[in-house]
BAFI-392742 format. One line per field, with one value per residue: z negated, x negated, y negated of N, C-alpha, C in turn; residue in one letter; residue number from 1. Coordinates in Angstrom, 3 decimals. Each point is the difference from the previous one (the first is absolute). Layout:
BAFI-392742
n.up (Z; ...) .
n.east (X; ...) .
n.north (Y; ...) .
ca.up (Z; ...) .
ca.east (X; ...) .
ca.north (Y; ...) .
c.up (Z; ...) .
c.east (X; ...) .
c.north (Y; ...) .
fifi (A; ...) .
vexlo (NUM; ...) .
This chain:
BAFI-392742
n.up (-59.020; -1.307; -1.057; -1.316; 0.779; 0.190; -1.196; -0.048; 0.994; -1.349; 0.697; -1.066; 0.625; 0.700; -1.051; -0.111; 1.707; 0.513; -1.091; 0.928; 1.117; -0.594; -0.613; 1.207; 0.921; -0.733; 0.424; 0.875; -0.514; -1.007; 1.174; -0.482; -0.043; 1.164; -0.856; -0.005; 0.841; 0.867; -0.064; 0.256; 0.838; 0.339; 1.088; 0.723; 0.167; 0.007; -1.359; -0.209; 0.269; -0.272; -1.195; -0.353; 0.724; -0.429; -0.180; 0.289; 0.398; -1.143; 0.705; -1.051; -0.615; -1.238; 0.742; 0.936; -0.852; -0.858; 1.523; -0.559; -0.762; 0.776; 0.623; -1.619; 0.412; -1.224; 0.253; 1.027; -0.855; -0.927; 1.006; -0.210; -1.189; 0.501; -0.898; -0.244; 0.683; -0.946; 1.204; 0.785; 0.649; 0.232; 0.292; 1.026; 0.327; 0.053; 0.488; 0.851; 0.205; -0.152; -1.448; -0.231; -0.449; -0.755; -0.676; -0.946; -0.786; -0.589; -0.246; -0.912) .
n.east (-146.807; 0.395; -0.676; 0.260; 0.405; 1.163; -0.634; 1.293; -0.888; 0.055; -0.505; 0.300; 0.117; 0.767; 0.966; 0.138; 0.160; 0.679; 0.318; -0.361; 0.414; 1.440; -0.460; -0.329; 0.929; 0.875; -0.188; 0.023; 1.490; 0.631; -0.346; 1.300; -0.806; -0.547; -1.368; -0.687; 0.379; -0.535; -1.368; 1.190; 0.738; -1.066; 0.189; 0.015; -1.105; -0.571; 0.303; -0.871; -1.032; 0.707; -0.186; -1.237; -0.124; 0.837; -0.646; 0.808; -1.103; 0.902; 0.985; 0.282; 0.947; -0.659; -0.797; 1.054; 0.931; -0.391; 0.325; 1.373; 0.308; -0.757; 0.451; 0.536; 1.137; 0.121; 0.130; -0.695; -0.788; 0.240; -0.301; -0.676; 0.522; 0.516; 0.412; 1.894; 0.057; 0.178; 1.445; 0.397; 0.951; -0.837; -0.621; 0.681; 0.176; -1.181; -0.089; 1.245; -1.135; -0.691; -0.011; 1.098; 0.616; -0.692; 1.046; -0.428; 0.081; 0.421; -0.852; -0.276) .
n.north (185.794; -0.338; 1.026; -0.906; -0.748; -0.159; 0.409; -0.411; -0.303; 0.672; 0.901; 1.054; 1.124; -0.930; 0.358; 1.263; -0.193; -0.756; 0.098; 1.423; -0.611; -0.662; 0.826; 0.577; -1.160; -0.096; 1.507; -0.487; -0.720; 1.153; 0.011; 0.558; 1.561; 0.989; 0.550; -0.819; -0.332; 1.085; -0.600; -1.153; 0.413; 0.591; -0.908; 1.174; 0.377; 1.520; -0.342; -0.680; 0.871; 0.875; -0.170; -0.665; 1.402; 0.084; 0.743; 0.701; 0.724; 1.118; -1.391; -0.324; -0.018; 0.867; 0.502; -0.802; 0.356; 0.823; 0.170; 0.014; 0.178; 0.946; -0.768; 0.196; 1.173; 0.424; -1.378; 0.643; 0.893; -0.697; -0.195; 1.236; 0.213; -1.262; -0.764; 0.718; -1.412; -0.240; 0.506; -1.325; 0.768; 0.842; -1.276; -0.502; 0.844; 0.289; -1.329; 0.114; 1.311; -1.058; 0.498; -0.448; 0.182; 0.348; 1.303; -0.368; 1.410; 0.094; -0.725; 1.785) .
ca.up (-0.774; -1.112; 0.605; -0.763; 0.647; 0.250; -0.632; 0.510; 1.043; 0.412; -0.784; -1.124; 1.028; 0.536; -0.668; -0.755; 1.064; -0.269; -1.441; 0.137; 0.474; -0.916; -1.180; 0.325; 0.152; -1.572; -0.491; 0.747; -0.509; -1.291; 0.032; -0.246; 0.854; -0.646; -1.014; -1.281; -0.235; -0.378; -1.678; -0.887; 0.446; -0.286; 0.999; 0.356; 1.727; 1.014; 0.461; 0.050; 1.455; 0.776; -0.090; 0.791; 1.127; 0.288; -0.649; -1.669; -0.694; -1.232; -0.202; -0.982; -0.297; -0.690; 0.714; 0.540; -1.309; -0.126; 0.948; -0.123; -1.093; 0.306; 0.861; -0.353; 0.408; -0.686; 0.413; 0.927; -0.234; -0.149; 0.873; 1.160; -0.517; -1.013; -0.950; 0.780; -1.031; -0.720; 0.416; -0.856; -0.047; -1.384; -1.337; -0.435; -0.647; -1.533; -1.014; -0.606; -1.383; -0.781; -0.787; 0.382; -1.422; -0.833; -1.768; -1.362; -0.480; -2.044; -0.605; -1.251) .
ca.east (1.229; -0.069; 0.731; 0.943; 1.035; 0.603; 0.205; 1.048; -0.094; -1.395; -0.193; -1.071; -1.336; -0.823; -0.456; -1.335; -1.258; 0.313; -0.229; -1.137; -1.135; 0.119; -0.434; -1.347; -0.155; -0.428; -0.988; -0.767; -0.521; -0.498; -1.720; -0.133; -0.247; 1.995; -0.957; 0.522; 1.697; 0.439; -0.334; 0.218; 1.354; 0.550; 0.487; -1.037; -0.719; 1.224; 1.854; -0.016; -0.369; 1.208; 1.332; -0.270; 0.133; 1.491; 0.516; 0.947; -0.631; -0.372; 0.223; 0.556; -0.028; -0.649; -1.235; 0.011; 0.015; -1.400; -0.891; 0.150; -1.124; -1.468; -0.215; 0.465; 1.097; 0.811; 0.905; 1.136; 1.283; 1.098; 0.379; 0.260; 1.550; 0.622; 1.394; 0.754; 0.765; 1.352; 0.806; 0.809; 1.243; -0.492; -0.048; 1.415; 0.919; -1.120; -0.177; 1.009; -0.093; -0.802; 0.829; -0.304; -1.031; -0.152; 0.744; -0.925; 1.176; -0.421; -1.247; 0.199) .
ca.north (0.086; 0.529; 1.674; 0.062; -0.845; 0.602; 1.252; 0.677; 0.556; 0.673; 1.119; 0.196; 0.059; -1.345; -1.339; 0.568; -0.264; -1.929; -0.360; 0.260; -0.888; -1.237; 0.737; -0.131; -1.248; -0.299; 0.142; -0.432; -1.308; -0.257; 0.878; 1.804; 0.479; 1.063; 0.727; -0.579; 0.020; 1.408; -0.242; -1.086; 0.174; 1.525; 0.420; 1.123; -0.916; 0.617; -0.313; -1.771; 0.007; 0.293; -1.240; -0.762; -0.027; -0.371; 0.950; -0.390; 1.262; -0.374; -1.527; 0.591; -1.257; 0.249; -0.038; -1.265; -1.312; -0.019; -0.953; -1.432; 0.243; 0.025; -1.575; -1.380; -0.946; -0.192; -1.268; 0.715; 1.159; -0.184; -0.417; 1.179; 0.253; -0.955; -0.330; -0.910; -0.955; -0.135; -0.296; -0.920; 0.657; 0.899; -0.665; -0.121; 1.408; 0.088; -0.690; 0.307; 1.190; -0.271; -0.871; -1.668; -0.076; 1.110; -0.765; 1.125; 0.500; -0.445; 0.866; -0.652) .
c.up (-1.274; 0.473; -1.250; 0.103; 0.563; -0.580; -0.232; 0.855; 0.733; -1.103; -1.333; 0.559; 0.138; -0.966; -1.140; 0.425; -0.487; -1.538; -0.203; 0.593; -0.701; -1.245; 0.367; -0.107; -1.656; -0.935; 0.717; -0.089; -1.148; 0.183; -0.720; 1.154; -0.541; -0.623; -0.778; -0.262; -1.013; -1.642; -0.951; 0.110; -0.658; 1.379; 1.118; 1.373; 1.154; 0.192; 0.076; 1.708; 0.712; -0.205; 1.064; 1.733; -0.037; -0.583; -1.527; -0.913; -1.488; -0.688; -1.363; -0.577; -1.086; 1.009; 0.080; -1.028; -0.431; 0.823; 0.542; -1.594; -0.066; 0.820; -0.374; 0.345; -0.763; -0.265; 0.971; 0.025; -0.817; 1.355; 1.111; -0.460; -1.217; -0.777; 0.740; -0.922; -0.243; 0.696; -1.084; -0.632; -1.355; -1.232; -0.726; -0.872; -1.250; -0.832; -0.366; -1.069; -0.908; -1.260; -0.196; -2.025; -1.076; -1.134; -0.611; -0.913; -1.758; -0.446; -1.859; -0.637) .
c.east (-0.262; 0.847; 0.859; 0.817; 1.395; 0.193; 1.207; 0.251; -1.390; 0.126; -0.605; -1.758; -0.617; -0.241; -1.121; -1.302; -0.279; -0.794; -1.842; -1.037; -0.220; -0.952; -1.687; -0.507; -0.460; -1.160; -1.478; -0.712; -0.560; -1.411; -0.316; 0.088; 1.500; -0.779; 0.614; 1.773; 0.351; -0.429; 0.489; 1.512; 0.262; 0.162; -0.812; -0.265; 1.230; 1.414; -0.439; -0.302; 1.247; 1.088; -0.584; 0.292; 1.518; 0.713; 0.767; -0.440; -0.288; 0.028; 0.868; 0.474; -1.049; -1.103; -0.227; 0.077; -2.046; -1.012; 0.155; -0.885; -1.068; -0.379; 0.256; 1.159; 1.292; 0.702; 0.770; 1.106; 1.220; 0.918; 1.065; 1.716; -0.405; 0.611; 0.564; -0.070; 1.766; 0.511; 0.418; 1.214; -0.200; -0.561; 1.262; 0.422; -0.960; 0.756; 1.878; 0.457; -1.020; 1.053; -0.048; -0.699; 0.187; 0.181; -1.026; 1.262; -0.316; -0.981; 0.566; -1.094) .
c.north (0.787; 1.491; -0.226; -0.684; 0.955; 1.264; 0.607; 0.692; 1.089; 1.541; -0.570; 0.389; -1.358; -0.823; 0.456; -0.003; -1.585; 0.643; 0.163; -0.461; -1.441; 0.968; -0.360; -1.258; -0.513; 0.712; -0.312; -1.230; 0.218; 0.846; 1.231; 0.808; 0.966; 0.407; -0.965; -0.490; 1.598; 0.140; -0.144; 0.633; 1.699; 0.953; 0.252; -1.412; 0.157; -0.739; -1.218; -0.232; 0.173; -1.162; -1.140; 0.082; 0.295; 1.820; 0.262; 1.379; -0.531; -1.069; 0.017; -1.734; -0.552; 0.033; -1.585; -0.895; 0.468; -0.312; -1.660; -0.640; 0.070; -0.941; -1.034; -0.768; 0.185; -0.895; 0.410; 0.789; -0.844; -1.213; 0.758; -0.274; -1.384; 0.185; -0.302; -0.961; -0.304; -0.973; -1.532; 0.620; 0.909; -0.718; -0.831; 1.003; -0.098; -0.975; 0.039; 0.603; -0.598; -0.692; -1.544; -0.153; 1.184; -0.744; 0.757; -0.036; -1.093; 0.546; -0.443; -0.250) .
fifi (X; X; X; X; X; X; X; X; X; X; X; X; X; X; X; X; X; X; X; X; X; X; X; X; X; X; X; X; X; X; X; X; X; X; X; X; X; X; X; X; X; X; X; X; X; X; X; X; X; X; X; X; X; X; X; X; X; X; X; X; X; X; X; X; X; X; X; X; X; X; X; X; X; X; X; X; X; X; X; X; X; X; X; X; X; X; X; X; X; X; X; X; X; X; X; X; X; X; X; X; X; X; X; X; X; X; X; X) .
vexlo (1; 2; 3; 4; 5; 6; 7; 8; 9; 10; 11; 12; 13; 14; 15; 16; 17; 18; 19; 20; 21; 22; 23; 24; 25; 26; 27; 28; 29; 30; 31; 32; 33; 34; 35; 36; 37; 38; 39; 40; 41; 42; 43; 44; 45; 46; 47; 48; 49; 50; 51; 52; 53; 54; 55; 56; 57; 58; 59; 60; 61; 62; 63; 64; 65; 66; 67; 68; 69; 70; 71; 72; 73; 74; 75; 76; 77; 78; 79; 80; 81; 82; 83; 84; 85; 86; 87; 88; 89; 90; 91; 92; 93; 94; 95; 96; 97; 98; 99; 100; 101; 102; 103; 104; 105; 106; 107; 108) .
């Protein structure tokens, strides 16, 4: 069973555990060691080791966005929080307030 499934239903704890072992999994694929993740990221061995085994020691949102970074997954991060997209209802209203045509005043 995916550990990010049901995340409503899970501590911050767990899902910082879930995020960390999905963290290893990818850098794993991308064949960096945590030396070199820690290189490229800024971010000490220690807290990567720990993030990886499910600990939330020193997890910073700034730590994780730069180790997402140091693996090459920046396509990702803007995933985590989408755009909402624009309600039909709310473009109604836009385009109501949008002027139906613009006068230019006398030019002399």
């Amino acid at each position: 069973m995916d550990e990010l499934n049901h995340i409503n239903k899970k501590s911050a704890s767990e899902v910082i555990a879930a995020l960390g072992k999905r963290f290893k999994e990818y850098r794993l694929v991308s064949r960096l060691t945590q030396k070199e993740v820690s290189e490229k990221s800024g971010v000490s061995v220690l807290t990567i080791r720990r993030f990886e085994l499910g600990y939330s020691y020193n997890i910073t949102m700034g730590n994780f966005i730069s180790m997402l970074k140091a693996i090459d997954f920046t396509d990702g991060i803007a995933d985590i929080m989408p755009e909402i997209p624009v309600s039909p209802y709310a473009m109604a209203k836009l385009e109501e307030r949008k002027p139906k045509r613009i006068r230019h005043g006398k030019q002399s």
